[in-house]
C-alpha positions as CSV (number, residue, x, y, z in Angstrom):
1,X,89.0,60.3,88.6
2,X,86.2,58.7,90.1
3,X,85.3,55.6,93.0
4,X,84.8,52.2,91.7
5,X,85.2,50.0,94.3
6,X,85.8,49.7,98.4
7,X,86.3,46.5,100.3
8,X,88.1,44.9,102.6
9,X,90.2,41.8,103.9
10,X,86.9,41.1,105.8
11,X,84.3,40.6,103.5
12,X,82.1,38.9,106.1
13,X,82.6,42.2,108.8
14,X,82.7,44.7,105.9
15,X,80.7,44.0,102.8
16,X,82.1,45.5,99.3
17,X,80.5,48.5,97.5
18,X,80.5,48.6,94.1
19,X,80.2,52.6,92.8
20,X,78.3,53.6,90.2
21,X,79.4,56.0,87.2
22,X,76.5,58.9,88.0
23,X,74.3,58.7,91.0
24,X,75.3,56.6,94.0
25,X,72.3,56.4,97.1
26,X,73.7,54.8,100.2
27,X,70.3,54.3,102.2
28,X,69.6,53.6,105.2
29,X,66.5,52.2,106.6
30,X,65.0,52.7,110.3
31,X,63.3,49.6,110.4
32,X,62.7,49.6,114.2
33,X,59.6,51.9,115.8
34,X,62.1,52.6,119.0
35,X,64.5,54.2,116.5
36,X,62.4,56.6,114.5
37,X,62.5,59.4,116.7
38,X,66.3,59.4,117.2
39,X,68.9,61.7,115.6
40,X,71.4,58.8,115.5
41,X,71.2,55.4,114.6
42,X,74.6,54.4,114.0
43,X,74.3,52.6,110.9
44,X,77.2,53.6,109.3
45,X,76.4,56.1,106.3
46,X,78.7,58.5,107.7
47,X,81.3,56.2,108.5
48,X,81.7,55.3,105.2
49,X,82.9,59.2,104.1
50,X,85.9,58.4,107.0
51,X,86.6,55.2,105.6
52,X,86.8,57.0,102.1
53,X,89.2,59.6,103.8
54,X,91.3,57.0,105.3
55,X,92.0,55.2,101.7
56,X,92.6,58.6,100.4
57,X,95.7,58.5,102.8
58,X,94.6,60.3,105.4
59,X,96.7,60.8,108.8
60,X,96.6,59.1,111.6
61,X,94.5,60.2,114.0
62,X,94.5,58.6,117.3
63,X,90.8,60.0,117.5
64,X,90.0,58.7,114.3
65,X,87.6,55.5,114.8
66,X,90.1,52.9,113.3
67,X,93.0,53.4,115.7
68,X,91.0,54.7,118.7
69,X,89.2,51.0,118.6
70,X,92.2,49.6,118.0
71,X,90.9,46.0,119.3
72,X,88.0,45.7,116.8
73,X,89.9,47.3,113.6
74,X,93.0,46.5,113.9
75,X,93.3,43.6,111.4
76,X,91.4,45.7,108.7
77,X,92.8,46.0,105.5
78,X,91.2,48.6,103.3
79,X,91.5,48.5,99.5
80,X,89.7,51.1,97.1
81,X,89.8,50.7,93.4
82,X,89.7,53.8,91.3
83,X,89.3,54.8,87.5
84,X,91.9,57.3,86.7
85,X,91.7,60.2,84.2
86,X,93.9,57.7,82.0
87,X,91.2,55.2,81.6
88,X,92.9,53.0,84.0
89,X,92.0,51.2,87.3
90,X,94.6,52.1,90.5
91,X,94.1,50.1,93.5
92,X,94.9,51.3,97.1
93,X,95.8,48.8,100.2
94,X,96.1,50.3,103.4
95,X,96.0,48.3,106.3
96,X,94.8,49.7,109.8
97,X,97.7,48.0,111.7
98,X,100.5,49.5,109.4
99,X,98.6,52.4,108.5
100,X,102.3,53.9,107.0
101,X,102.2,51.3,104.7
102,X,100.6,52.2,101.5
103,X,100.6,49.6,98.6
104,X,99.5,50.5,95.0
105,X,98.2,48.0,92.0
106,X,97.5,49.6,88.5
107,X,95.3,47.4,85.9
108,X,93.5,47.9,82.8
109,X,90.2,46.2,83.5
110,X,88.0,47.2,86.9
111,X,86.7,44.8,89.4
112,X,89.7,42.5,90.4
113,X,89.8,41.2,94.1
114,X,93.4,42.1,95.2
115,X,93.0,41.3,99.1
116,X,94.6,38.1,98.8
117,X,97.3,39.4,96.0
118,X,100.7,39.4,98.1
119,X,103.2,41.5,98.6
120,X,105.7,40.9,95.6
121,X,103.0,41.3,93.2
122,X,101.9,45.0,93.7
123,X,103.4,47.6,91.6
124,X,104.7,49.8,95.3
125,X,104.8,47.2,98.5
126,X,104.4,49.1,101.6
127,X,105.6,52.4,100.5
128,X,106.2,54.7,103.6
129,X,103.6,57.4,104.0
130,X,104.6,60.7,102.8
131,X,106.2,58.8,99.3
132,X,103.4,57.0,99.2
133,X,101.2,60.4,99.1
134,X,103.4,61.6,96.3
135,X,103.2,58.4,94.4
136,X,99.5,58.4,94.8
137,X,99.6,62.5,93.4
138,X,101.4,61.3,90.3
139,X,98.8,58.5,89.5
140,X,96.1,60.8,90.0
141,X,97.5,63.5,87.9
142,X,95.3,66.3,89.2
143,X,97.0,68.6,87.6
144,X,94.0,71.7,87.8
145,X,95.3,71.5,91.6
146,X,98.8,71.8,91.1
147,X,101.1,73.0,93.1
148,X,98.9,71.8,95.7
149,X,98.6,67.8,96.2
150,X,95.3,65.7,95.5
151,X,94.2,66.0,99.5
152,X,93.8,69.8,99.8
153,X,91.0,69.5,97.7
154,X,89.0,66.5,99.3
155,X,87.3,68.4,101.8
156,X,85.2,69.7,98.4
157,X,85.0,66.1,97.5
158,X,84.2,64.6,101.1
159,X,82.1,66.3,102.4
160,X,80.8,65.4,106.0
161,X,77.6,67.2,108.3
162,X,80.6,69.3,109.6
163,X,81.7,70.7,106.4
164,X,78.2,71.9,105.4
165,X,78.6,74.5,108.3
166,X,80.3,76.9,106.1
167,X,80.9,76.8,102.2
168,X,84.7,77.7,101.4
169,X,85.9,76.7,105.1
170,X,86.3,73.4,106.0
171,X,86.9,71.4,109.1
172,X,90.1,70.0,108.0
173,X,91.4,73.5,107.4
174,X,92.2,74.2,110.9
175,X,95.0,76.3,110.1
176,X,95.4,80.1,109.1
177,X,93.6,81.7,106.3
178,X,96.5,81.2,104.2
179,X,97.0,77.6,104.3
180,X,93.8,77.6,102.4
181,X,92.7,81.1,100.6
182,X,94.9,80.9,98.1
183,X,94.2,77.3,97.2
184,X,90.5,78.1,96.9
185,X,91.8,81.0,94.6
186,X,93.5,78.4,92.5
187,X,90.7,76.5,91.9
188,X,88.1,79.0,91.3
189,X,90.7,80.6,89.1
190,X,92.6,83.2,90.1
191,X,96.2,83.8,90.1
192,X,97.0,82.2,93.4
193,X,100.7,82.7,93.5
194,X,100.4,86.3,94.1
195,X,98.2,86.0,97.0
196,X,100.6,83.3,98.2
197,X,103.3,86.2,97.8
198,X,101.3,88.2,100.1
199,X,100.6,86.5,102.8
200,X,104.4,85.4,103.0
201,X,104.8,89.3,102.8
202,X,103.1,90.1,105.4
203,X,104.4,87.4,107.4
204,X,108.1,88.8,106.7
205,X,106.7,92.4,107.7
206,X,105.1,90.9,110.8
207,X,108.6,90.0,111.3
208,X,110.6,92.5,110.7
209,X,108.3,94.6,112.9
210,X,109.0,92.7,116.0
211,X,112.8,92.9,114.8
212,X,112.4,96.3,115.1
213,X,110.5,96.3,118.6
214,X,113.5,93.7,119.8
215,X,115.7,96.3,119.0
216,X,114.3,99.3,119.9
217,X,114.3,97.9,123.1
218,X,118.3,97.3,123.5
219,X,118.3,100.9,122.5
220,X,119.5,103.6,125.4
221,X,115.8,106.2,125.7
222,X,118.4,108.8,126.0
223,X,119.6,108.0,122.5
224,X,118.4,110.6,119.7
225,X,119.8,109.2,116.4
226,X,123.3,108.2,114.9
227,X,124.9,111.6,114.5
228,X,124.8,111.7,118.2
229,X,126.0,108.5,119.4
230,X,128.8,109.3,116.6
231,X,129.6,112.4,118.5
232,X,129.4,111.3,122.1
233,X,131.2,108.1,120.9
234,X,134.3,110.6,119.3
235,X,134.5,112.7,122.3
236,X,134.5,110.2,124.7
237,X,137.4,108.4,122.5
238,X,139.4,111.7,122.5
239,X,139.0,112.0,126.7
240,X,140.4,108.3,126.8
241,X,143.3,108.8,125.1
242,X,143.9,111.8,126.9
243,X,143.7,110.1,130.4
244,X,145.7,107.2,129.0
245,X,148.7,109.8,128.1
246,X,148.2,111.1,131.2
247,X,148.9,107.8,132.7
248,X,151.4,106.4,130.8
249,X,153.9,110.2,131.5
250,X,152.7,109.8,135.1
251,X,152.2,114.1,135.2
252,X,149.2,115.1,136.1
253,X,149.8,119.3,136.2
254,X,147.7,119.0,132.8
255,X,144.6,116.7,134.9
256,X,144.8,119.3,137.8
257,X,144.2,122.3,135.1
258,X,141.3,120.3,133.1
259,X,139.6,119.9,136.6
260,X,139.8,122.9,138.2
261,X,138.4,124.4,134.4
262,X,135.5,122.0,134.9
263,X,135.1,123.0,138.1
264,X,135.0,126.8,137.1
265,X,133.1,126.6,133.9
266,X,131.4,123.3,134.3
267,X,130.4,122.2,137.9
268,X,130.1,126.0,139.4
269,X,128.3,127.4,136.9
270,X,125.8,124.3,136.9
271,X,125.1,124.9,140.7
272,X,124.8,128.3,140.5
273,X,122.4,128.5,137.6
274,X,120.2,125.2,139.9
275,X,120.4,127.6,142.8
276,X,119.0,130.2,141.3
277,X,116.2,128.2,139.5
278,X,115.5,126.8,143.3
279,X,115.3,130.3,144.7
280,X,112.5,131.1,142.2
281,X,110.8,128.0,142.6
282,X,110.6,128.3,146.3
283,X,109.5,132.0,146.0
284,X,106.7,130.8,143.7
285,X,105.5,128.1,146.0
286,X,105.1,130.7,149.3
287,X,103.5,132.4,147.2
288,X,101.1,130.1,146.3
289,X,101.0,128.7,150.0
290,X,99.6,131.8,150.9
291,X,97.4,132.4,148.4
292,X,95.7,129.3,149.3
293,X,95.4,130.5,153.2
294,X,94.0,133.8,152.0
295,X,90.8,131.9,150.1
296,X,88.2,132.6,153.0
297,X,85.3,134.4,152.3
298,X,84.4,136.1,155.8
299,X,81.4,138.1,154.6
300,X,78.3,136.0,156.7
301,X,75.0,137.4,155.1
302,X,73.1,136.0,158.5
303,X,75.3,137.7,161.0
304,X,75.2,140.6,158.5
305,X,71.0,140.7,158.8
306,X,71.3,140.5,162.7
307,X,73.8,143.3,163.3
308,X,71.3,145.6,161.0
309,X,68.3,144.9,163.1
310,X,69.8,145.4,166.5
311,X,70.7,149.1,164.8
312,X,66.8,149.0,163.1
313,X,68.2,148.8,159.5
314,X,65.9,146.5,157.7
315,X,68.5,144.1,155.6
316,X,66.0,141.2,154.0
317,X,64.5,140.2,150.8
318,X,66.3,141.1,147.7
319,X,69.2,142.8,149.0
320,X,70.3,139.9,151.1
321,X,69.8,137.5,148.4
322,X,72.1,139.2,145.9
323,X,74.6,139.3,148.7
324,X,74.2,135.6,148.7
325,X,74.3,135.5,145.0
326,X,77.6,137.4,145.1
327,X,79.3,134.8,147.7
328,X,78.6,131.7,145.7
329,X,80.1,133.1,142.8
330,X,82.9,134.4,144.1
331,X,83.1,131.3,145.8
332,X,82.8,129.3,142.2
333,X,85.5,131.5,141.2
334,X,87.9,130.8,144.2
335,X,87.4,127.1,144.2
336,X,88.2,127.0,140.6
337,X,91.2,129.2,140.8
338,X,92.2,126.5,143.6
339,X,92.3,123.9,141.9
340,X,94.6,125.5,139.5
341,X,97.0,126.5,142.2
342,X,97.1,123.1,143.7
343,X,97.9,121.9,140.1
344,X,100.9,124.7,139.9
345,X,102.1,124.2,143.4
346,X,102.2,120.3,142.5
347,X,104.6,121.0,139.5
348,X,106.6,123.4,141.6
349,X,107.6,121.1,144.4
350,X,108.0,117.9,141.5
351,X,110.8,120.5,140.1
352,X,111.9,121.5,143.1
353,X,112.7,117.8,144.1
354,X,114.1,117.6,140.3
355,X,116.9,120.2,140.9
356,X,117.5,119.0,144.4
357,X,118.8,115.8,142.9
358,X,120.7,117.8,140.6
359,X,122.6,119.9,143.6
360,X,123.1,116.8,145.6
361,X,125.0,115.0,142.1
362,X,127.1,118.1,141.0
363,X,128.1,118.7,144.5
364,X,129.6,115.1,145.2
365,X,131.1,116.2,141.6
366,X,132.5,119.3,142.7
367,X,133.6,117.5,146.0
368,X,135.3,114.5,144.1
369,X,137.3,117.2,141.8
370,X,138.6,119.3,144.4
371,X,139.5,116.4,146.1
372,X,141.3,115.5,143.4
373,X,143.3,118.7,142.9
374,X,144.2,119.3,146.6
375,X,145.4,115.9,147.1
376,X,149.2,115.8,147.7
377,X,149.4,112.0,146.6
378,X,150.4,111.4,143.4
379,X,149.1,107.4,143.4
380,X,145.5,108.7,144.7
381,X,145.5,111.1,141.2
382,X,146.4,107.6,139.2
383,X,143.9,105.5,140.7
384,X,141.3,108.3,140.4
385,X,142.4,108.8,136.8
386,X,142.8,105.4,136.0
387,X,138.9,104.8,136.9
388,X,138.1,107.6,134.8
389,X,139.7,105.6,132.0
390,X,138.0,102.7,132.9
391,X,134.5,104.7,133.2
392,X,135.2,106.1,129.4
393,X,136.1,102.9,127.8
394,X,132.9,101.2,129.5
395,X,130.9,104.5,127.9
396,X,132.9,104.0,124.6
397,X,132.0,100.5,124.6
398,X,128.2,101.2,125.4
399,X,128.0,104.0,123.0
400,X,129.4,101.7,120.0
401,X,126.9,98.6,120.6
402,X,124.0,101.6,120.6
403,X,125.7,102.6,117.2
404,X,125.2,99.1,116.1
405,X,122.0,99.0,117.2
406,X,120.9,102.0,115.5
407,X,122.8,101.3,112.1
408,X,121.0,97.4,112.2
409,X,117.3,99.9,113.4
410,X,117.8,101.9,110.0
411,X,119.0,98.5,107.9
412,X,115.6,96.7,109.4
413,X,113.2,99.6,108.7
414,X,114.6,100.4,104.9
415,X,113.5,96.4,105.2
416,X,110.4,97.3,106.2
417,X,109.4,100.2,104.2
418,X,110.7,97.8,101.1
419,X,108.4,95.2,102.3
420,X,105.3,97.6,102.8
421,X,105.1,98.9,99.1
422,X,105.8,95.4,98.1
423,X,102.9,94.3,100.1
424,X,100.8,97.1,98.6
425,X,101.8,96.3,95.1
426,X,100.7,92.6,95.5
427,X,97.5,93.7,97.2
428,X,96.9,95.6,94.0
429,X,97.8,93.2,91.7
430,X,95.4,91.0,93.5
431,X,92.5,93.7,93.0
432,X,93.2,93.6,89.2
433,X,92.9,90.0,88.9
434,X,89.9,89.5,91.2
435,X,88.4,92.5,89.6
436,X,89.8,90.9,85.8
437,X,88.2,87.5,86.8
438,X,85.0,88.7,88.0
439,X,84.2,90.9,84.7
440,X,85.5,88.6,82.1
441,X,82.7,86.2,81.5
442,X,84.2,83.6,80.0
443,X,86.8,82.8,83.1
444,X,86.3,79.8,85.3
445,X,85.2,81.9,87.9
446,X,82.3,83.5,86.0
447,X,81.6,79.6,84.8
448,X,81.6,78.1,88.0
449,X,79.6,81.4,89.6
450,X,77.2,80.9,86.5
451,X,76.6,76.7,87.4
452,X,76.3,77.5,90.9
453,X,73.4,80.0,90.5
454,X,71.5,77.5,87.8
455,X,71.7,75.2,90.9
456,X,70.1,76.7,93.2
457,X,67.8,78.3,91.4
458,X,66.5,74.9,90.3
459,X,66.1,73.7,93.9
460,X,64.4,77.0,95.5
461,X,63.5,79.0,92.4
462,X,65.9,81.7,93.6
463,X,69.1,83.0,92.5
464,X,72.0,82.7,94.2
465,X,75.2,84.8,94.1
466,X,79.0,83.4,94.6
467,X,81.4,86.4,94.7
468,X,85.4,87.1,95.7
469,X,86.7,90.6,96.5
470,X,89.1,92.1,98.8
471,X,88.4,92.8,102.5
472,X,90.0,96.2,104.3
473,X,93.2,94.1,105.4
474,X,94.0,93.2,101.0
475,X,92.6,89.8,101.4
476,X,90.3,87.8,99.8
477,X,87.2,87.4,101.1
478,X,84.4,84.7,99.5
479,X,81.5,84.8,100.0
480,X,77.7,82.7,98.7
481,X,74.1,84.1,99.4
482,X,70.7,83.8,98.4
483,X,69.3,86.5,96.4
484,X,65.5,87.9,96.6
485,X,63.3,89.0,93.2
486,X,64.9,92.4,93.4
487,X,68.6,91.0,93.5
488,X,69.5,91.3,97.1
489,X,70.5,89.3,99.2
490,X,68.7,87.0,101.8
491,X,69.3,85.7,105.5
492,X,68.3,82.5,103.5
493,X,71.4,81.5,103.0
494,X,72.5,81.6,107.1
495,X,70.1,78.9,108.0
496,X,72.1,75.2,108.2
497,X,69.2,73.8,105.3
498,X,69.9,76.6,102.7
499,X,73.9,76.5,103.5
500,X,74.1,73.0,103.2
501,X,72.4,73.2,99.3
502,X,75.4,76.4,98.6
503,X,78.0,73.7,99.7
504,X,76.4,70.9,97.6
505,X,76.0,73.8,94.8
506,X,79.2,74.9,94.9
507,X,80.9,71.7,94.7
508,X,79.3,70.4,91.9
509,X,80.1,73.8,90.4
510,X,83.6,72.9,91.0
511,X,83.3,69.5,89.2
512,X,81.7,70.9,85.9
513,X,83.6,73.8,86.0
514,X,86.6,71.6,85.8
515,X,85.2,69.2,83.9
516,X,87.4,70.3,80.4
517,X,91.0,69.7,82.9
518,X,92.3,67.5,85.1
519,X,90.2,67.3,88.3
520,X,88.4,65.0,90.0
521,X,84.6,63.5,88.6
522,X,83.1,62.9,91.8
523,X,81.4,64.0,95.1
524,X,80.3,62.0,98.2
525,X,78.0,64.4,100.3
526,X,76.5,63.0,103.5
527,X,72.9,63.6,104.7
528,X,72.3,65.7,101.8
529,X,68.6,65.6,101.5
530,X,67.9,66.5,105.9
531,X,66.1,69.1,106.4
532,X,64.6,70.2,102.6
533,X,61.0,69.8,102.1
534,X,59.6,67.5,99.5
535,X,59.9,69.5,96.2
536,X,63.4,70.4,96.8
537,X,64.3,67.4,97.8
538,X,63.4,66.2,94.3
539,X,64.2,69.4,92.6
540,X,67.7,68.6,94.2
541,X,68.2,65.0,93.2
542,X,67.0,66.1,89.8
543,X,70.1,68.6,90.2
544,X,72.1,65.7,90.7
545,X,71.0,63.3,88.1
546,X,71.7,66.6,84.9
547,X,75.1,66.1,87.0
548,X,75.7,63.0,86.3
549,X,75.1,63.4,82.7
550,X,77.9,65.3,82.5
551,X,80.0,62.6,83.9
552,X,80.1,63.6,87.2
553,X,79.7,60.8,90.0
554,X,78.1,61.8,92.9
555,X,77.3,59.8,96.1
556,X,74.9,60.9,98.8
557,X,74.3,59.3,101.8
558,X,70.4,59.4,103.5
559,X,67.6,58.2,105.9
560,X,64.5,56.8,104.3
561,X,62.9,59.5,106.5
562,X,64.7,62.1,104.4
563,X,62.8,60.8,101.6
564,X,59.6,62.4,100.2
565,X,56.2,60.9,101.4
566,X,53.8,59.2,99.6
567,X,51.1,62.4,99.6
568,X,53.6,64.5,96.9
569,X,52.6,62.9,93.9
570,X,55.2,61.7,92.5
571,X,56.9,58.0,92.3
572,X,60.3,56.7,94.2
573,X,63.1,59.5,94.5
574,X,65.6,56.8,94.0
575,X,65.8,53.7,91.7
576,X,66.3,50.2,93.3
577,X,69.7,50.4,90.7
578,X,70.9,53.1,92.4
579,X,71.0,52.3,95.7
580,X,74.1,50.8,95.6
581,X,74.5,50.8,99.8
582,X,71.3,49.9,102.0
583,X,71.8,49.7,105.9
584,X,69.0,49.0,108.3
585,X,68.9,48.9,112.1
586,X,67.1,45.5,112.6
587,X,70.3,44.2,113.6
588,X,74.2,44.0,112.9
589,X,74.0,43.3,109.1
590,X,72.2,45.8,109.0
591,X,75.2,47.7,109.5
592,X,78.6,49.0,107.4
593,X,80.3,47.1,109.7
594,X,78.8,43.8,110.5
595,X,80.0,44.4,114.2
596,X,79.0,45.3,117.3
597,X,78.2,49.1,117.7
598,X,81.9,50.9,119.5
């Protein structure tokens, strides 16, 4: 498929272009003195790229030129005739005003004017947008893209000054690395479908995970696991039905019994055993209370000195230095041992505190049940019963939504552990193709890795290296560099000059790579010659023109400043039959719109 013609309903405002089969120049000529020192001059060379982009059906944009100058474009109607794979010419009418309204005209011969053609006579009037996309996918017939529609792979056919920023990631893939790696796979010809399988992989583990988390979270912290919810959840069943019998035969001599046993063996036995932990506790802490009062050191080496000269004892010198000596580390050693006793005294009285709490609960306890089994009144023992009953069934009830919880916790992480070897046996099958590709020298990879080093060596007389392998999270990575003499690689490559020639390498790459299926047969790069001095700049158009030959169409946009002086020896860079475009700033003519400036 490549560009044959683009016009409009305003021939006057928008004049047509008629595409060549091989090289296409679009110049544009800074005619003014004022202007030769700006970056921009408005002309139009870039524009043209959108306007391409728009026929190619894409969205709308309210930032996109045409609808945000509504006023001045608003009666445009674009039409861009193709030559299709078939042999065949397909026209495409988009107007800006109905810009959901996609008409399509197929004929046998090129160069027919079809702005004036009404509505009855087109093959699809006004087809709404997203059939229209599909209708334009099956005249197409990419089928080297498939599953993926004609427009994923434009940005490798459009390319503007913002897509030569990087060479696999485009603008117009704004999304996640997976709504674009694996198509990139597909084309350079890998098995795409099992990378697609792992991103959605990961995506369900990512999910499952925070499934987990979700329910994790609705999970009691005192809960261990399901054998003891399951036997907490039967003994509280078996106390329920016990109070309920007790209810329903109105005798409580059996309740009085159970209480004063759990008062005996239960409650008693609790406080005792807390008692006696406090009475160690607090024995512990006095003693470390004192301990830390006793820490003085009341040995003073000065009033030591002066109470052995007033008896003429000479105490001086060596001997009170080592008595110095001694202090400070026996000092050291207290302060340290200090610090450890403040750290024990602080657990002491948090424990302390702890079984405090404990007293304070299992005495209201003990109080409640021998209030209960000296009470006299027979309706106080049913109501107190009958909010034990209730008290179960709200425990039963909590214990058998944590059992849920925990049999749906084991059900999601058997999912998850399912999903983790899957994952990891996709990652590996990925590693064997990339790994299959990337040795087998007659794959499309190799092919297109081979083209794309004969490119740029051509331009800069180095080698350059285009290579795909797995990062430490399974993914593919892809990568293009400049290599030295030795076979290394360069900076080179990171400057916006050298990376724009990998982009324009790599996509012509693409195109002869493809060249023997169904793909596309052209490539509109914009400003593609900024930048290079003057040998590569026609080492690079010779690039281009052995292109062409092949049947590849390729159309660059320029400045006549980008072209090489007069001083390098050779003739013009570009034929005057080339040129197929020429804009000029002398006024609005001059211009792809014949229009004011917006």
């Amino acid at each position: 498929m490549k560009l044959s013609r683009l016009y409009s309903n305003e021939p006057e405002k928008f004049v047509p272009i008629d595409f060549l089969p091989g090289l296409n120049v679009v110049l544009g000529e800074i005619r003014l003195p004022e202007n030769k020192n700006k970056d921009t001059h408005n002309l139009g060379k870039t524009t043209l790229g959108r306007i391409l982009d728009f026929c190619f059906l894409a969205g709308r944009d309210p930032k996109f030129f045409l609808f945000k100058h509504d006023d001045l474009f608003k009666d445009f109607v674009f039409f861009i005739e193709l030559e299709l794979l078939s042999g065949s010419f397909l026209t495409i009418r988009r107007p800006v005003r109905e810009a959901s309204k996609v008409s399509f005209k197929l004929a046998d011969r090129p160069g027919a004017d079809l702005s004036r053609l009404p509505d009855n006579s087109w093959d699809h009037s006004a087809v709404p947008f997203e059939k229209a996309k599909s209708l334009l996918d099956g005249y197409l017939d990419l089928r080297d893209l498939k599953p993926w529609p004609f427009r994923k792979a434009l940005g490798y056919l459009l390319r503007s000054q913002e897509d030569f920023r990087d060479v696999f990631h485009l603008k117009r893939f704004a999304g996640s690395h997976a709504d674009w790696k694996p198509f990139l796979a597909h084309i350079l010809g890998f098995d795409a479908s099992i990378i697609e399988d792992r991103y959605d992989g990961e995506k369900d583990l990512a999910k499952k995970l925070e499934e987990e988390r979700i329910v994790k979270a609705d999970l009691s912290s005192t809960v261990g696991d399901l054998s003891k919810i399951e036997g907490l959840l039967h003994l509280k069943q078996e106390e329920a039905k016990k109070k309920q019998r007790l209810l329903a035969v109105f005798d409580f001599r059996e309740a009085d019994v159970t209480t004063i046993k759990h008062i005996v063996d239960d409650l008693d036995a609790q406080i005792a055993r807390l008692n006696a932990d406090r009475y160690s506790l607090s024995l512990s802490q006095k003693k470390i209370t004192d301990a830390l009062k006793e820490a003085a050191i009341l040995f003073d080496p000065d009033r030591a000195a002066e109470l052995f000269a007033e008896v003429g004892v000479h105490f001086a010198g060596q001997l009170k230095h080592d008595f110095e000596q001694l202090i400070a580390f026996n000092r050291a050693i207290t302060d340290e041992r200090r610090g450890y006793l403040h750290d024990e005294l602080a657990e002491i009285n948090s424990e302390l505190a702890r079984v405090g709490e404990s007293l304070q609960m299992l005495g209201q306890q003990r109080s409640e049940a021998l209030s209960f089994v000296k009470s006299a009144d027979i309706f106080e023992k049913y109501r107190h019963a009958a909010d034990e009953l209730v008290t179960l069934k709200a425990d039963t009830v909590s214990l058998e939504r944590q059992r849920a919880h925990i049999g749906r916790l084991q059900v999601i992480r058997a999912e998850i552990r399912a999903l983790t070897q899957k994952n990891q046996e996709l990652q590996d099958a990925i590693e064997t193709d990339v790994k299959r590709r990337n040795s087998d020298l007659s794959s499309l990879f190799s092919q297109i890795r081979l083209f794309f080093s004969e490119i740029v060596e051509e331009v800069i007389d180095r080698k350059a290296l285009l290579s795909v392998a797995l990062n430490n999270q399974g993914h593919l990575e892809f990568s293009a560099e400049i290599l030295d003499d030795s076979g290394n690689a360069t900076s080179a490559d990171r400057g916006f000059t050298y990376r724009k020639l990998l982009c324009v390498a790599f996509d012509l790459a693409l195109l002869r790579a493809h060249l023997s299926g169904r793909y596309a047969r052209f490539v509109f790069h914009d400003g593609v010659l900024e930048s290079l001095d003057d040998r590569k700049k026609r080492n690079l158009v010779d690039a281009i023109r052995s292109y062409t030959s092949f049947g590849i169409q390729q159309i660059v946009t320029l400045i006549d400043s980008d072209l090489p002086g007069p001083t390098d020896g050779g003739g013009p860079l570009f034929q005057d039959s080339e040129i197929v475009l020429r804009l000029h700033d002398e006024n609005e003519r001059g211009r792809l719109f014949r229009m004011r400036t917006w």
